[in-house]
C-alpha positions as CSV (number, residue, x, y, z in Angstrom):
1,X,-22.0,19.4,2.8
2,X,-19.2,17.8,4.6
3,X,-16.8,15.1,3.6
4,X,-17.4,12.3,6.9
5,X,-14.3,10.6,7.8
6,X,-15.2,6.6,8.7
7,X,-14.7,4.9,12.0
8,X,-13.6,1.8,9.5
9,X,-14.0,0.5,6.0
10,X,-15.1,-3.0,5.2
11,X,-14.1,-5.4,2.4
12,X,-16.8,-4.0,-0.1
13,X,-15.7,0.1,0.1
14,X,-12.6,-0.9,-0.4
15,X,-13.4,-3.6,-3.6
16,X,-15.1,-0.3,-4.8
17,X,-11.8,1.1,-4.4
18,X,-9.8,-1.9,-6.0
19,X,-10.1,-0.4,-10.0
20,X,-8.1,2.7,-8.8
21,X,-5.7,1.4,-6.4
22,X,-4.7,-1.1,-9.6
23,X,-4.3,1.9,-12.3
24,X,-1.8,3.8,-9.4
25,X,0.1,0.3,-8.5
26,X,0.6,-0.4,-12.3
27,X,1.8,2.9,-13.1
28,X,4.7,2.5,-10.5
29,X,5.1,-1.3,-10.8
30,X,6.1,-0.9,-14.8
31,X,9.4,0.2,-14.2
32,X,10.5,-2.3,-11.2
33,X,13.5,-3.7,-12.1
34,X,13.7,-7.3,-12.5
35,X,10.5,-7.1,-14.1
36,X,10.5,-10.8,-16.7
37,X,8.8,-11.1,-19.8
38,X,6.7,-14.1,-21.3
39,X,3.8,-15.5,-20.2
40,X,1.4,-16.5,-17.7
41,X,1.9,-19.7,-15.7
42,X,-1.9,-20.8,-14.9
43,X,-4.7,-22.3,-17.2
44,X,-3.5,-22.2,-20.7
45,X,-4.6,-24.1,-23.7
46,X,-0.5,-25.9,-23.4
47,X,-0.6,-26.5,-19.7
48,X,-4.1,-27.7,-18.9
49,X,-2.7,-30.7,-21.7
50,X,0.4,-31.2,-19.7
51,X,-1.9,-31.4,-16.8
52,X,0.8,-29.1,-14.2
53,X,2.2,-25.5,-14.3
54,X,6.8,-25.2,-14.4
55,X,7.9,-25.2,-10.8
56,X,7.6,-22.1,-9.4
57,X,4.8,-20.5,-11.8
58,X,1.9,-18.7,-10.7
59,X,-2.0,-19.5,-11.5
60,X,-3.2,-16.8,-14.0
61,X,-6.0,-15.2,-12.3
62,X,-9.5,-14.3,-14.3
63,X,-11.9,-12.0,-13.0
64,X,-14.5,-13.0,-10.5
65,X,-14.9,-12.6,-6.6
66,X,-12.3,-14.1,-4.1
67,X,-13.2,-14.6,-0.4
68,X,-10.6,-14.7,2.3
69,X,-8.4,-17.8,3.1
70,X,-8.5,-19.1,6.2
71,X,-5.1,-18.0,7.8
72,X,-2.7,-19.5,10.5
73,X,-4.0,-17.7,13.7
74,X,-2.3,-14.6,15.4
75,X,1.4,-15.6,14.8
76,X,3.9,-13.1,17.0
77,X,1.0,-10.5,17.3
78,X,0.2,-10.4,13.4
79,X,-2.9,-12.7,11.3
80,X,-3.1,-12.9,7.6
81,X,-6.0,-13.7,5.3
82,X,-5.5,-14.2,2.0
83,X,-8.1,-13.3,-0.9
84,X,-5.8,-13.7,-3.9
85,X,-2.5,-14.5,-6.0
86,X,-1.7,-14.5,-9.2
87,X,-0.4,-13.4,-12.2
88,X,-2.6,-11.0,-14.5
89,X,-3.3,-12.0,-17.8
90,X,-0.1,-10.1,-18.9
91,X,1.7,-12.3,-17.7
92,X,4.6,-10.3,-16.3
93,X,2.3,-8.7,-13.6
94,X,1.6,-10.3,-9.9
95,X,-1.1,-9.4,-7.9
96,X,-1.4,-10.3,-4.4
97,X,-3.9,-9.1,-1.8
98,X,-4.3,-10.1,1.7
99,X,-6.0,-8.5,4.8
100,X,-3.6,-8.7,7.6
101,X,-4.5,-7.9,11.7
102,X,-1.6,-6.8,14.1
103,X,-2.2,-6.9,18.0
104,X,-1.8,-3.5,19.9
105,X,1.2,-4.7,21.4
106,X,3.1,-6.4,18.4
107,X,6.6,-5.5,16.9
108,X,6.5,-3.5,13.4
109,X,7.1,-6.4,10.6
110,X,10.7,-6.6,9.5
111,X,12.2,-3.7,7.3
112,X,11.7,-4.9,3.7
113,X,12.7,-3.4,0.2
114,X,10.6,-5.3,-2.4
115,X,10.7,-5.5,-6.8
116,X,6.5,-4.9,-6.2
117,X,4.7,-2.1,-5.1
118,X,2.3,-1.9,-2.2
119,X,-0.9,-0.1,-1.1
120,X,-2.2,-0.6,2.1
121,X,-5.4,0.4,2.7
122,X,-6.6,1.2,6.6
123,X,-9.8,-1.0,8.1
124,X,-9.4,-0.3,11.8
125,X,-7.1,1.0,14.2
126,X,-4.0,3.8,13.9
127,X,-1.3,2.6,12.1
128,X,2.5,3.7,11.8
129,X,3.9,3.7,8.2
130,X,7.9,3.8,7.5
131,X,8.8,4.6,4.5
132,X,12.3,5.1,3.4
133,X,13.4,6.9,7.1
134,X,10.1,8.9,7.5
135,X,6.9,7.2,9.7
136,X,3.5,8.1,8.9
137,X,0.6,8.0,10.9
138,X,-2.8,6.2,9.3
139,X,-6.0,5.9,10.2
140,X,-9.1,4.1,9.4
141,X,-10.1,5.1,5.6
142,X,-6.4,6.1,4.5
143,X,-4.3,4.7,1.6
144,X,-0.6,4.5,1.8
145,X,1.5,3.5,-1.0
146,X,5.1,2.1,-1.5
147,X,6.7,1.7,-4.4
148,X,8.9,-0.8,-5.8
149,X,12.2,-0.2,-4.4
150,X,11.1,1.4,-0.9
151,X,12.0,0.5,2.3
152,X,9.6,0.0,4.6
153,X,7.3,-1.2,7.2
154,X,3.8,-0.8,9.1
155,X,3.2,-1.3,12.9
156,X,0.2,-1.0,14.8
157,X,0.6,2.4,17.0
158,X,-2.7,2.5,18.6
159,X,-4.3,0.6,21.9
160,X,-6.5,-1.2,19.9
161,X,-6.2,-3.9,16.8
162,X,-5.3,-3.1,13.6
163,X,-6.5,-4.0,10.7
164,X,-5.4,-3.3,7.1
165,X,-5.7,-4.5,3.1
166,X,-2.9,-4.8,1.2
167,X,-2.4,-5.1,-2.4
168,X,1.0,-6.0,-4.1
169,X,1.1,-5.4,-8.0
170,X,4.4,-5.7,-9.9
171,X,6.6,-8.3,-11.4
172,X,7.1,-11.8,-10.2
173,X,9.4,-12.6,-7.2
C-alpha cells in the first residue's frame, strides 16, 4: 500500500495536524532572541477588575475552535483570513494563524526576517518558498518551516490560486 499525495488539504487535515506543527514551532521559537518574560495580557483575575488589557497586550487564548475572520478582499493579488491571535497561557509565547490566498499573477510578499517562527502549510496551488537565498518549490499537502531569524518569503509560482495556512509561534513582537 501506497502513500497518496492530495490534490489539496482542508482546514480540518490540517487542525489534525496543528498538535505537531506547535511542538516543532516551540522547539525553534524558545531561543528567538528578544523573547520577554511575565505574563499574559488577556483575561486575568487583575485585568477583568480593571476592566482593559496595557496598550499593546495581547488576549490570552484558551482552547476551543476558532473560525476564520472575514478579511479585507484580494489586496495587490494577496487575501488573508484570520482564525487566531494570542498569547499562550505562558505568557511569553504568540500564536498567530491565518489562511492567506495569492493570485497566479501576484508579486512574492516583501523579504522579511522575523523574532517568530513560521510554518506554512500548502492548501492549493504550487508555491515558491525563499528561504535565506535558496527557493523551494511546494505543493498541495507540504509543510515548510522558517525559523526565527530567517529571511524569507513565499510567492505563488503556479497558473492557478494559491492557498496556504500559516502558523506563527514565538515571542511577542
Amino acid at each position: 500500500m501506497g502513500c497518496e499525495r492530495k490534490d489539496s488539504m482542508n482546514r480540518r487535515d490540517f487542525a489534525g495536524m496543528m498538535a505537531g506543527l506547535l511542538a516543532i514551532a516551540g522547539t525553534f521559537s524558545a531561543k528567538a532572541e528578544g523573547q520577554t518574560a511575565g505574563t499574559a495580557a488577556g483575561a486575568g483575575a487583575g485585568q477583568a477588575a480593571a476592566g482593559a488589557r496595557p496598550a499593546g497586550a495581547m488576549r490570552e487564548l484558551a482552547s476551543g475552535v476558532f473560525k476564520p475572520q472575514a478579511g479585507r478582499g484580494m489586496q495587490g493579488g494577496h487575501e488573508s483570513h484570520s482564525f487566531l491571535t494570542g498569547m499562550l497561557k505562558a505568557g511569553n509565547i504568540r500564536l498567530e494563524m491565518h489562511e492567506s490566498v495569492q493570485q497566479a499573477d501576484a508579486p512574492h510578499e516583501a523579504v522579511g526576517t522575523h523574532k517568530h517562527s513560521e510554518i506554512w502549510l500548502i492548501e492549493r496551488g504550487v508555491a515558491t518558498l525563499y528561504l535565506n537565498g535558496v527557493e523551494h518549490r511546494m505543493e498541495a499537502g507540504d509543510v515548510g518551516l522558517c525559523c526565527a531569524g530567517d529571511e524569507h518569503w513565499i510567492a505563488n509560482a503556479g497558473p492557478t490560486k494559491l492557498a496556504y495556512f500559516v502558523v506563527t509561534v514565538g515571542p511577542p513582537e
